[in-house]
TORLO-33706 format. One record per residue: x, z, y of N, C-alpha, C, O in turn. Coordinates in steps of 0.02 Angstrom, whole numbers. Layout:
BEGIN
+--------+--------+--------+--------+--------+--------+--------+--------+--------+--------+--------+--------+
|   n.xx |   n.zz |   n.yy |  ca.xx |  ca.zz |  ca.yy |   c.xx |   c.zz |   c.yy |   o.xx |   o.zz |   o.yy |
+--------+--------+--------+--------+--------+--------+--------+--------+--------+--------+--------+--------+
|      X |      Z |      Y |      X |      Z |      Y |      X |      Z |      Y |      X |      Z |      Y |
...
+--------+--------+--------+--------+--------+--------+--------+--------+--------+--------+--------+--------+
END
This chain:
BEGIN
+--------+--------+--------+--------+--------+--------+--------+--------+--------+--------+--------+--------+
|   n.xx |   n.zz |   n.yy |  ca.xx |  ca.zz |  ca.yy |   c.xx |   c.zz |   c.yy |   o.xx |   o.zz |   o.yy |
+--------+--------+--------+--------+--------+--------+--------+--------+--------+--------+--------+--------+
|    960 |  -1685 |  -1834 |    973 |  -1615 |  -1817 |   1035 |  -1592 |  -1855 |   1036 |  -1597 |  -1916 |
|   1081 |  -1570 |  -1824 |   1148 |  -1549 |  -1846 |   1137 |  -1469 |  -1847 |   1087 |  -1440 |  -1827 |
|   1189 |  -1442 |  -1874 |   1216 |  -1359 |  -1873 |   1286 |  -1345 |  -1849 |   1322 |  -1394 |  -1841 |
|   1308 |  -1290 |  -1839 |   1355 |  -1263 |  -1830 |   1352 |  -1196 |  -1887 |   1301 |  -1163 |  -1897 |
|   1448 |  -1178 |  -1935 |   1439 |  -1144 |  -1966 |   1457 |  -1072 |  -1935 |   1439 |  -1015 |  -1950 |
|   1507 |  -1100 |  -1877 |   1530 |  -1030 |  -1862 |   1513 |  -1007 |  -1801 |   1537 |   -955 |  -1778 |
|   1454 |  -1055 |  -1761 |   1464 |  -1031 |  -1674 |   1351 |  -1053 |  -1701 |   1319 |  -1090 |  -1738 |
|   1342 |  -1002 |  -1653 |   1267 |  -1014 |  -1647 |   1268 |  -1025 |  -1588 |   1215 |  -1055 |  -1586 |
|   1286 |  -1026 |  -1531 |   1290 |  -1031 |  -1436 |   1268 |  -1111 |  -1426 |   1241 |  -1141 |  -1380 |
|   1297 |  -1132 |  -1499 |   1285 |  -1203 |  -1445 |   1244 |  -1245 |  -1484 |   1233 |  -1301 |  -1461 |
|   1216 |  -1229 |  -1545 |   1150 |  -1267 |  -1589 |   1133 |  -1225 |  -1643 |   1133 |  -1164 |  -1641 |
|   1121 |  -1254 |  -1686 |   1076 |  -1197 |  -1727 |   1118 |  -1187 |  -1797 |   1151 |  -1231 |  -1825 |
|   1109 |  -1125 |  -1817 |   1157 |  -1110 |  -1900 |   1144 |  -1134 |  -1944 |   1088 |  -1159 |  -1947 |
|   1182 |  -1138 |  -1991 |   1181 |  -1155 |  -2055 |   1117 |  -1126 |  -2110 |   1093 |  -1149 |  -2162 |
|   1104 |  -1057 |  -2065 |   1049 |  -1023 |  -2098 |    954 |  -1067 |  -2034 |    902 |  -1098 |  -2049 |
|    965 |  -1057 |  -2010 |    920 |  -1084 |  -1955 |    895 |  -1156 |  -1979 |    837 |  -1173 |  -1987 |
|    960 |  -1199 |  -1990 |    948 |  -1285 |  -2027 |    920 |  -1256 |  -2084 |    860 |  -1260 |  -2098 |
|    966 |  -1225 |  -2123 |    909 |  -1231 |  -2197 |    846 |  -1223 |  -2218 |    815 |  -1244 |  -2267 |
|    828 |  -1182 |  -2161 |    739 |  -1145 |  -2164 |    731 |  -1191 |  -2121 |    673 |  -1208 |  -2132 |
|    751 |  -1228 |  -2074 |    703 |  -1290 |  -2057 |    687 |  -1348 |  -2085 |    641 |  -1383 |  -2064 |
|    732 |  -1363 |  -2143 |    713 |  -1407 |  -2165 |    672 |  -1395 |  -2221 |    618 |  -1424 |  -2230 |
|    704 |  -1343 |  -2266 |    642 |  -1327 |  -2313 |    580 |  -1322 |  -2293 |    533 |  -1342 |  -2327 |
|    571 |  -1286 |  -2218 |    525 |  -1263 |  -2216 |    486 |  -1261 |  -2154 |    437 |  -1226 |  -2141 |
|    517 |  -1303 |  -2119 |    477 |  -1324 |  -2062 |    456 |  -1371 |  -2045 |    482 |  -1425 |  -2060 |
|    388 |  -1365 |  -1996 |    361 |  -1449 |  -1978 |    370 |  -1439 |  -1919 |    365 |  -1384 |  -1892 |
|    388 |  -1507 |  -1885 |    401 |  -1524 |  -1807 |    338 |  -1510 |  -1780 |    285 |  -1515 |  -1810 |
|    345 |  -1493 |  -1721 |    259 |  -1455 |  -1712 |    262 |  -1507 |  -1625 |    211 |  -1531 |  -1600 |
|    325 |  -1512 |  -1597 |    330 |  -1544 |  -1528 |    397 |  -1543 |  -1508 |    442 |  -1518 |  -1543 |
|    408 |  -1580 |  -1431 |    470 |  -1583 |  -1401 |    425 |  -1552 |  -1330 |    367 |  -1540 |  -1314 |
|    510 |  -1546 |  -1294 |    465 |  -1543 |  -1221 |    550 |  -1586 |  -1199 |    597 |  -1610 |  -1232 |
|    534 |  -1578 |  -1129 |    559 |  -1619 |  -1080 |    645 |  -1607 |  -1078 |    694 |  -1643 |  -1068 |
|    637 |  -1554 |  -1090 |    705 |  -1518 |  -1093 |    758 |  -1560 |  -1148 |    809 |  -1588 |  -1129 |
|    737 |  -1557 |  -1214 |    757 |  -1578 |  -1284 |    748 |  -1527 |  -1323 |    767 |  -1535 |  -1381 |
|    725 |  -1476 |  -1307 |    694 |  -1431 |  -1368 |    650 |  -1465 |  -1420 |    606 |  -1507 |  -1413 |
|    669 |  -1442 |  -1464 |    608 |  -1458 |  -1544 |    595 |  -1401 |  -1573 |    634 |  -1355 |  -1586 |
|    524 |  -1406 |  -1588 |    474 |  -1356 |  -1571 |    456 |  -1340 |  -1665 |    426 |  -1387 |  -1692 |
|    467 |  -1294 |  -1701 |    425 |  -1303 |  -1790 |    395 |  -1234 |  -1788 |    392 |  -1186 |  -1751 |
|    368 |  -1261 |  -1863 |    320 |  -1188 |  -1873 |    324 |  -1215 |  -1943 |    337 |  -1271 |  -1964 |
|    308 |  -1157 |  -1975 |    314 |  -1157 |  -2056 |    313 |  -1086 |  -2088 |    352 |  -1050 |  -2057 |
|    289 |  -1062 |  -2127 |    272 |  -1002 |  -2175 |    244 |   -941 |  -2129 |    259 |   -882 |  -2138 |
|    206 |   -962 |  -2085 |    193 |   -897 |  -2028 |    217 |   -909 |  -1959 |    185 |   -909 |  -1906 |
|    285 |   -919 |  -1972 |    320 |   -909 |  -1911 |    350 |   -995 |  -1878 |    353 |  -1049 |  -1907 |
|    370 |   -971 |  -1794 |    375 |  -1026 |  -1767 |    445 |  -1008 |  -1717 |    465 |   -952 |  -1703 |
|    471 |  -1067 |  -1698 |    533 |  -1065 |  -1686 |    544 |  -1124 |  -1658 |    505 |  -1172 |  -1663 |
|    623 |  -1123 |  -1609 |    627 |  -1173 |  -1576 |    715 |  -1209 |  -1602 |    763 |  -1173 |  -1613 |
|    717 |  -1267 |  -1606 |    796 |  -1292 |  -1602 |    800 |  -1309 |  -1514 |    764 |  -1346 |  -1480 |
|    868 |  -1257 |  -1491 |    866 |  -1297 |  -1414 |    923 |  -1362 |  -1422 |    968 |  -1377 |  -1462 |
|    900 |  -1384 |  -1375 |    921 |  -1456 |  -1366 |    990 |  -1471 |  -1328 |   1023 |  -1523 |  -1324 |
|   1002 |  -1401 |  -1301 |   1058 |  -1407 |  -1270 |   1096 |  -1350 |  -1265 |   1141 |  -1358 |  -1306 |
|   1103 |  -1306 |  -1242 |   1150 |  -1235 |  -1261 |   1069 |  -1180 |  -1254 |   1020 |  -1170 |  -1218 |
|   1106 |  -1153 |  -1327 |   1043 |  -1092 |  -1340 |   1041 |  -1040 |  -1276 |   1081 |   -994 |  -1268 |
|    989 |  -1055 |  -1233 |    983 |  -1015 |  -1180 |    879 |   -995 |  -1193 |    841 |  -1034 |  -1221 |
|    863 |   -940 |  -1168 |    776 |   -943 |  -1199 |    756 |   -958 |  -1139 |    699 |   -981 |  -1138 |
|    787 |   -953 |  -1078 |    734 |   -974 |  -1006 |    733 |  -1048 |  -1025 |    693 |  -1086 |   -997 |
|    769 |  -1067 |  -1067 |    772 |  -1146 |  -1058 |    680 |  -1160 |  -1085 |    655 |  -1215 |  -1073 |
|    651 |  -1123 |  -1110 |    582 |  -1127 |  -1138 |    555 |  -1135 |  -1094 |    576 |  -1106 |  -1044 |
|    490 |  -1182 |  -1088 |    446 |  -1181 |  -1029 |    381 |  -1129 |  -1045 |    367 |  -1112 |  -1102 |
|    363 |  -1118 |  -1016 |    304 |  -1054 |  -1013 |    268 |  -1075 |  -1065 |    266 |  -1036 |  -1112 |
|    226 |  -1147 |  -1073 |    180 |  -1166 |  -1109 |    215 |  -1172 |  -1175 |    172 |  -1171 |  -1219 |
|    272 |  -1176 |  -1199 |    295 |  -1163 |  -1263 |    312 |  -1089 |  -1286 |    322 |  -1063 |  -1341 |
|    312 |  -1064 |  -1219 |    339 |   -959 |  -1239 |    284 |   -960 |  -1276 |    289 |   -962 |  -1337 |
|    217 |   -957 |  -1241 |    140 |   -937 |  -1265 |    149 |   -930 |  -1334 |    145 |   -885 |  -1376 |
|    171 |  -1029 |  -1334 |    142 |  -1042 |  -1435 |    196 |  -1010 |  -1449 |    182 |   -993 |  -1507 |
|    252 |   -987 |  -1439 |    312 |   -973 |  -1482 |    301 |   -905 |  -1500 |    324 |   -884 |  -1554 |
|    264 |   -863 |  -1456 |    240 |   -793 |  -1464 |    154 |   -766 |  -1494 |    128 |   -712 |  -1509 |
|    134 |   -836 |  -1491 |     82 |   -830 |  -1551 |     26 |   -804 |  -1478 |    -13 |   -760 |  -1498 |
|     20 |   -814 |  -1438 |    -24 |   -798 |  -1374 |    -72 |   -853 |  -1370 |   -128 |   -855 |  -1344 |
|    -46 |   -887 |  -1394 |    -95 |   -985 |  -1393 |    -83 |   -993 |  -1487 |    -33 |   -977 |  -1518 |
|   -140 |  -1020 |  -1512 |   -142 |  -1069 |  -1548 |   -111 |  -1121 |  -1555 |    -71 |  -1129 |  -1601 |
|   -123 |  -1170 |  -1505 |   -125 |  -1241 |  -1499 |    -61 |  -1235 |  -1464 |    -46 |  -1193 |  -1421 |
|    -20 |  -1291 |  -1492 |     35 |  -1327 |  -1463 |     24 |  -1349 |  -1404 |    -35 |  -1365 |  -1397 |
|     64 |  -1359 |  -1347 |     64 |  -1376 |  -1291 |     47 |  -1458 |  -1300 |     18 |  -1493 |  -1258 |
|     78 |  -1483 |  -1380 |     73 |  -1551 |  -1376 |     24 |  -1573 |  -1403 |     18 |  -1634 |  -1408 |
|    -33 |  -1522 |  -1431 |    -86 |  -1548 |  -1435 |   -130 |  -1530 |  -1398 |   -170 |  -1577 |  -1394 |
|   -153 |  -1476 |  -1359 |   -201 |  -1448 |  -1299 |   -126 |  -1442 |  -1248 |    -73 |  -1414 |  -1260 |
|   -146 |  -1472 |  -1202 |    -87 |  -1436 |  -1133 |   -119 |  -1396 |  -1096 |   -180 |  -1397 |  -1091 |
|    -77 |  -1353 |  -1063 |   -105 |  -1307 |  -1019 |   -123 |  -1327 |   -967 |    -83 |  -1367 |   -942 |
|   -187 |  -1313 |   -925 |   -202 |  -1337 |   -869 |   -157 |  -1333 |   -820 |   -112 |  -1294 |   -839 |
|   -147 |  -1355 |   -764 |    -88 |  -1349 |   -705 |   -129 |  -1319 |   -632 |   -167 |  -1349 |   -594 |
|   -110 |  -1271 |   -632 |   -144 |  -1219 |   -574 |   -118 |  -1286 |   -502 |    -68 |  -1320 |   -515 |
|   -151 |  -1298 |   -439 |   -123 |  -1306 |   -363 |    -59 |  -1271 |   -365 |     -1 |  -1289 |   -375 |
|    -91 |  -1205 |   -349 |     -6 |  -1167 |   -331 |     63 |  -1155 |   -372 |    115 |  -1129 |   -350 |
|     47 |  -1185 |   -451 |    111 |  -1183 |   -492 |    179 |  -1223 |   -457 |    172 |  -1276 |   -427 |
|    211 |  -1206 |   -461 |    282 |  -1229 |   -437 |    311 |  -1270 |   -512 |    282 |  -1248 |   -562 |
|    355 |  -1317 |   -524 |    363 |  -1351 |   -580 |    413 |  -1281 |   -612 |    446 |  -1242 |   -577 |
|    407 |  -1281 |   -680 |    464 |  -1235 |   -724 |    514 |  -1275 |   -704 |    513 |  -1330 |   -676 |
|    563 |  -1235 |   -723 |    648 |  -1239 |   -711 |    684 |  -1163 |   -737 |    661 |  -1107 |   -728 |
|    735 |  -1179 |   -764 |    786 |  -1148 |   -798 |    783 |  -1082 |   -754 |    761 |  -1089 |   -697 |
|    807 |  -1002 |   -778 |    830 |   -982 |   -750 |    924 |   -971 |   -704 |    971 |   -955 |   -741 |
|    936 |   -980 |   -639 |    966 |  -1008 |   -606 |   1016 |   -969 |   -618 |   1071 |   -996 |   -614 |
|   1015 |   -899 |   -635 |   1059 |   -829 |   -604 |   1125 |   -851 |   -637 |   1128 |   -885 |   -688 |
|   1187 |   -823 |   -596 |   1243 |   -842 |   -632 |   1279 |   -915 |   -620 |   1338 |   -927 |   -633 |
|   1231 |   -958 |   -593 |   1254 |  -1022 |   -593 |   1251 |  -1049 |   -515 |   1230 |  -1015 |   -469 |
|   1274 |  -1111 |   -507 |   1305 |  -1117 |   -445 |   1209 |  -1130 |   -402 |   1201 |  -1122 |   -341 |
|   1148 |  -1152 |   -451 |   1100 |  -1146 |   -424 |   1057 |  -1072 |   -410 |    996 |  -1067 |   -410 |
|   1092 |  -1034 |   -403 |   1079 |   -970 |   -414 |   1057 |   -956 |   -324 |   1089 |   -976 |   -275 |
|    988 |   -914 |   -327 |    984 |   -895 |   -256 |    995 |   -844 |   -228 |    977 |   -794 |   -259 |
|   1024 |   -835 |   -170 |   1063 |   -814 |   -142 |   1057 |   -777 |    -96 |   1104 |   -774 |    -56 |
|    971 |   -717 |    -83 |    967 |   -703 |    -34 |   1005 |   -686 |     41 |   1065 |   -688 |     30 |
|    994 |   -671 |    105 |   1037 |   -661 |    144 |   1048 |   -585 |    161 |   1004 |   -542 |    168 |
|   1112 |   -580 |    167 |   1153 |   -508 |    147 |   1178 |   -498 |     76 |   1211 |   -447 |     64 |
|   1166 |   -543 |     29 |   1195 |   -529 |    -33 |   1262 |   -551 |    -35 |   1274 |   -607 |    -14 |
|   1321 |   -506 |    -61 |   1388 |   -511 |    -58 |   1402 |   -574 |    -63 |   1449 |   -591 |    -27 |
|   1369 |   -630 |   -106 |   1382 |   -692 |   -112 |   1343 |   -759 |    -68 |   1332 |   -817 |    -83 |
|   1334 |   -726 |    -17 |   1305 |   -766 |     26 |   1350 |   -754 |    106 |   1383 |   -795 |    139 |
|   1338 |   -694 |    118 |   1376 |   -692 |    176 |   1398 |   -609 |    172 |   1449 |   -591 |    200 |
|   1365 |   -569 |    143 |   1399 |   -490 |    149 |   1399 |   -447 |    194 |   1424 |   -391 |    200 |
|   1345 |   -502 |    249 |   1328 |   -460 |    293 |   1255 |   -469 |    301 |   1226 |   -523 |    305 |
|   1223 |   -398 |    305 |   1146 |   -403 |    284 |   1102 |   -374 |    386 |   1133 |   -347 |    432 |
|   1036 |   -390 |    385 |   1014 |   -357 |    459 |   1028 |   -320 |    448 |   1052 |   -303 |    394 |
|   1017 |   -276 |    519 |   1002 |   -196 |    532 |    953 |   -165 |    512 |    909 |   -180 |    553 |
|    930 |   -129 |    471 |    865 |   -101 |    471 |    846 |    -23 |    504 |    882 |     19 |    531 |
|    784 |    -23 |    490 |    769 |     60 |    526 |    788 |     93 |    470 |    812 |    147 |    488 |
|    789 |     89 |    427 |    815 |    144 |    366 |    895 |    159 |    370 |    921 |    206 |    340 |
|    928 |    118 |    404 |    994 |    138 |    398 |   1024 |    194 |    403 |   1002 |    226 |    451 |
|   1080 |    232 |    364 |   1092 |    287 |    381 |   1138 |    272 |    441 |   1171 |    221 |    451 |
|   1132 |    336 |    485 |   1168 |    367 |    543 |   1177 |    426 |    535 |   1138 |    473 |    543 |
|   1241 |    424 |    514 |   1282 |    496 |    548 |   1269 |    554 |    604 |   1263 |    549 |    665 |
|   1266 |    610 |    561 |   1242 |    652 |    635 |   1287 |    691 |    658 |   1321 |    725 |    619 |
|   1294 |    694 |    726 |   1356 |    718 |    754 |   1322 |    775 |    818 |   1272 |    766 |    853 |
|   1368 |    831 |    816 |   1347 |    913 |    834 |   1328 |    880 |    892 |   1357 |    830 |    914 |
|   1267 |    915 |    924 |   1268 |    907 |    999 |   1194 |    861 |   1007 |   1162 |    859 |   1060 |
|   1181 |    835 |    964 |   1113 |    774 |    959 |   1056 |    815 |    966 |    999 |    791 |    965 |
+--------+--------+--------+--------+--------+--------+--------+--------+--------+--------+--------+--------+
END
């Protein structure tokens, strides 16, 4: 585990390394490359690749917010049928979705009944 002294965007500080090493135990990884500690109370993540927090998967938000006990890597969360797999949030990026009518899709949206119409004398 490395630091950065002057940029936090892209790994963790100089202040962040020191309290992890004094003072943290590896608690897990996930799939991503996050590493997961906890130490004096509190718990915290090194991301693995540019400090972004959607990069967290749900089952590590929980423990990271103290909502769960148990580490994902020692109890996992059950997996609902209808869960869809986690994934990053997209916005901003070229996987970003795109409903239709949004300026960045085509800019031109249906007709709806709510549309305004102009009213002109004589109607």
């Amino acid at each position: 585990m490395g630091f950065n002294i002057f940029t936090w965007w892209t790994g963790s500080t100089f202040g962040t390394w020191l309290k992890t090493v004094r003072h943290g135990t590896e608690v897990g990884r996930d799939a991503d490359g996050n590493i997961y500690y906890e130490g004096q109370g509190r718990r915290w993540v090194i991301y693995g690749q540019e400090n972004e927090a959607s990069r967290v998967p749900p089952e590590w938000h929980l423990w990271l917010h103290q909502t769960r006990a148990d580490a994902p890597t020692h109890v996992p969360l059950p997996v609902k049928t209808w869960e869809k797999p986690w994934r990053p949030n997209p916005t901003g990026s070229a996987g970003a979705e795109l409903p239709p009518g949004s300026l960045s899709a085509s800019g031109r949206r249906a007709a709806s009944a709510a549309d305004y119409r102009a009213w002109t004398p004589g109607q």
